[in-house]
N, C-alpha and C positions, 0 to 999 in steps of 0.2 A: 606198082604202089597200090596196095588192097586199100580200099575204103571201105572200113566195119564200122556199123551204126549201133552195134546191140552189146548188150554186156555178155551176154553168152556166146554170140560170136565172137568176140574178144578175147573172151575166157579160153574159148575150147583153140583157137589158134595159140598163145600161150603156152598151155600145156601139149599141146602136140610139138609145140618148140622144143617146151622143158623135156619134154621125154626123149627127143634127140639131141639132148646136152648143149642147146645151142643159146646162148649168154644173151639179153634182149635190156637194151637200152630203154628208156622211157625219158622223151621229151614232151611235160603235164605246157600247153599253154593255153589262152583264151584265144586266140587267134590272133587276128590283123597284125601277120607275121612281118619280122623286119629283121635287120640285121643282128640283130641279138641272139633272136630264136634261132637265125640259123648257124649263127657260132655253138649253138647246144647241140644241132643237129650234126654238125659235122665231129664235133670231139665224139658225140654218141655213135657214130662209125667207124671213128679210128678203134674205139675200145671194144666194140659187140659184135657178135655176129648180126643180131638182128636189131635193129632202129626202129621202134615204133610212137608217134606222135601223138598229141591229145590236143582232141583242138574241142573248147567247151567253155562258153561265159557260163559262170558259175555264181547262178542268183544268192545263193546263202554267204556269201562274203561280202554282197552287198546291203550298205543301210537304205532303208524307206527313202531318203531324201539322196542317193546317190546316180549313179548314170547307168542302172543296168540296162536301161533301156534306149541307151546312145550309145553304150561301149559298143566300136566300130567291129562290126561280120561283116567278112568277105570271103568265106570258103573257097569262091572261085578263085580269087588272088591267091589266097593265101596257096591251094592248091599248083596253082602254077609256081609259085615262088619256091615247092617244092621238090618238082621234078626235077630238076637236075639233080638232086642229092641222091635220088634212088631211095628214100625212103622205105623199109618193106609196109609196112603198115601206118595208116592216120586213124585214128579212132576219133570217132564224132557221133557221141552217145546225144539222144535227145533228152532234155529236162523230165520228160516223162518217166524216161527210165530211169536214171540216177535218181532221182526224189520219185516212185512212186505214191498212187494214193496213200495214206497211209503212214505216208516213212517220218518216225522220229529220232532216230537214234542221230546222236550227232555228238562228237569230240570235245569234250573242253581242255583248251590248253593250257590254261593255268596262266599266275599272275603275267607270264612272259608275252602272251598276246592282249594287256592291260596297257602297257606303255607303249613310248614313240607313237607309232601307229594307230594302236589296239586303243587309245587313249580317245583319240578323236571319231575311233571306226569301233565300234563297238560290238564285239561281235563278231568280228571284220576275219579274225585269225581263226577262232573256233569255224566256222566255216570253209577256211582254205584248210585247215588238216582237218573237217571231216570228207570235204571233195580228194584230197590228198590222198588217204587214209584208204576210199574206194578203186580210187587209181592203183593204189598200188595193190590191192585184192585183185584185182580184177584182169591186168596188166603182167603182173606176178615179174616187176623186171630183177633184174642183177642190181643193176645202177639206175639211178633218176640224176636228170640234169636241168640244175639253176640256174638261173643268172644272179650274180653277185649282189645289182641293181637293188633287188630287191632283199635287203642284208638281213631286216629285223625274218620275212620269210623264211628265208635258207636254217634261219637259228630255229626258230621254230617246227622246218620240216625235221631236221637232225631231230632235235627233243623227241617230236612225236617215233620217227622209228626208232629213237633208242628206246624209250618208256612203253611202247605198244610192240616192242622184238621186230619190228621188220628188217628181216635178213637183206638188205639193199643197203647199195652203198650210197649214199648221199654226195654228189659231185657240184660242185659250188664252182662257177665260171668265170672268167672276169667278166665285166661292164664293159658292153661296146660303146661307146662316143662316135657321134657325133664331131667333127674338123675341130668347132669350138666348144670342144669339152661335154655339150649336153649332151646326158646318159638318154642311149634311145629308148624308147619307149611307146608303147600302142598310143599312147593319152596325149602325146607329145603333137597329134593330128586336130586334136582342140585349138590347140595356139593361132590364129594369125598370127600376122610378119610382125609385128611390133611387139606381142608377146614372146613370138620365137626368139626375137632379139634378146628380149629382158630375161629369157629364162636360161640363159648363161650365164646369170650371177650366181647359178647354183655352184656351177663347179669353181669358179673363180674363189668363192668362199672356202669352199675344200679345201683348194688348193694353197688358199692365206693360211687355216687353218692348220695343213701338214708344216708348212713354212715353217710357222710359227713355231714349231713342237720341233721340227728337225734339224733346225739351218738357226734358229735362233734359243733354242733352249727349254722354250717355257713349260713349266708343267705347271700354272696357275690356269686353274678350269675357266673359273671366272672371267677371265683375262682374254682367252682363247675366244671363246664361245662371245663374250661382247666386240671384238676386232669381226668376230666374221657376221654379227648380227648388223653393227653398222654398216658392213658393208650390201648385205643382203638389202638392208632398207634406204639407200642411195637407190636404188632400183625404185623407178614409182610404180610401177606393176606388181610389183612384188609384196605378199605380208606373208611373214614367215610362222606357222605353225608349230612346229618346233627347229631347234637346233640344239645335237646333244652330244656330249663324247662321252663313250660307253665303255663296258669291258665286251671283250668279241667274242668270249664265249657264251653270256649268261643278260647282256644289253644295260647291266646294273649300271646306274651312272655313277662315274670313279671320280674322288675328291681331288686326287692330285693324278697327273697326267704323267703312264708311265708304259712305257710303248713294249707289246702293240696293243693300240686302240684302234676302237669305228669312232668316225666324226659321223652323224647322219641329219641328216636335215630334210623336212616338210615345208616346203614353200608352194603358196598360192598363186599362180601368175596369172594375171586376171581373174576367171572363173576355173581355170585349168591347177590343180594340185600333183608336185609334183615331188616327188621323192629320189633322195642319192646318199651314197655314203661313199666313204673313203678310207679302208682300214692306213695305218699310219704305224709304219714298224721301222728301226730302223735296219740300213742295210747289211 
């Protein structure tokens, strides 16, 4: 497993790949790896010759008032948590390098990174596709691999390589859960046990939510979305940010409910924010 700290190390390993034909996965995350990342890490082996990681908190998708400076590093973990997979490469660029003195150039994503998320984080999206956008210059892979988890992202990474030609395939994974339902997540280590309890009303809502639209009919939005808001706020821990059914290609919120949809929802569990969706098609 190389561990490359530089963009031109990176670079030049790449192209020595590329020039021997050999197909290189790319798994982009911030670290404090868990079961999720390495469900990306394993599909990213079955399909590549080469697997290469990015482990990188990425200051520009954060707001002034947000946790970049609490979101949990642990390279050493996280590098153990590694090695069994065989990894061939981790890339672990410093802030220096990616954002040199100097650097302005940065992505806008358009109204798509304005809602759900982009709504409350301002900002929030133009900064993961322009960290995106380097990775995958730099990285030069075949395929990049998401987690599902983060749904309003994935739509957003597709847009940016359709609109800017990256020849990559964009591979969208399921969400790993947690026994009771909660999607895991690096932020999910904020919660104490009492929060950790209450932050299972996320999926429980989903899950009313698919119900509702599958096993009972409903294509009233209104309808949907107030059964799983009550339900969210039975939880006293819990204030919900948003809660939205969308279309799954384009996040546009759809007047009558006609499958397949994303449910997705922003709930705050205590001080911890935490995000999930649930595309809803039937079978």
């Amino acid at each position: 497993m190389r561990l490359i700290h530089t963009i031109k190390d990176m670079q030049a390993l790449s192209r020595m790949l590329g020039a021997g034909k050999k197909t290189i996965g790319l798994v982009p995350t911030m670290g404090a790896l868990h079961e999720g990342h390495l469900s990306l890490v394993r599909r990213s082996k079955d399909e590549n010759d080469i697997t290469v990681l990015s482990i990188f908190v990425n200051p520009t998708q954060f707001g002034p008032a947000e946790d970049f400076k609490q979101y949990p590093r642990n390279v050493e973990g996280d590098l153990a948590k590694l090695s069994p997979y065989n990894v061939d490469a981790v890339f672990l660029p410093g802030a220096e390098d990616m954002y040199p003195e100097g650097f302005s150039t940065s992505v806008n994503i358009g109204g798509i990174g304005e809602i759900l998320c982009g709504a409350s984080r301002p900002g929030h999206f133009n900064g993961v596709a322009t960290v995106v956008a380097k990775l995958f210059n730099i990285v030069m892979p075949h395929r990049a691999y998401f987690g599902q988890k983060d749904f309003q992202q994935t739509v957003v990474i597709k847009k940016l390589a359709e609109d800017l030609s990256f020849d990559i395939n964009i591979i969208v994974c399921p969400t790993v859960r947690e026994p009771d339902g909660l999607a895991m997540s690096s932020r999910n280590g904020y919660l104490n046990i009492e929060e950790r309890n209450g932050a299972a009303v996320l999926y429980k809502a989903l899950k009313l939510g698919e119900d509702l639209i599958l096993s009972k009919g409903m294509s009233d939005v209104s309808y949907v979305k107030s059964e799983m808001k009550n339900l969210i706020n039975a939880e006293p821990l819990a204030r919900i940010d948003y809660a939205e059914i969308v279309n799954v290609r384009n996040l546009e919120t759809v007047e009558k409910i006609e499958t397949p949809v994303a449910i997705c929802i922003a709930v705050k569990v205590g001080r911890t924010r935490l995000i999930d969706n649930m595309i809803v098609e039937k079978k």
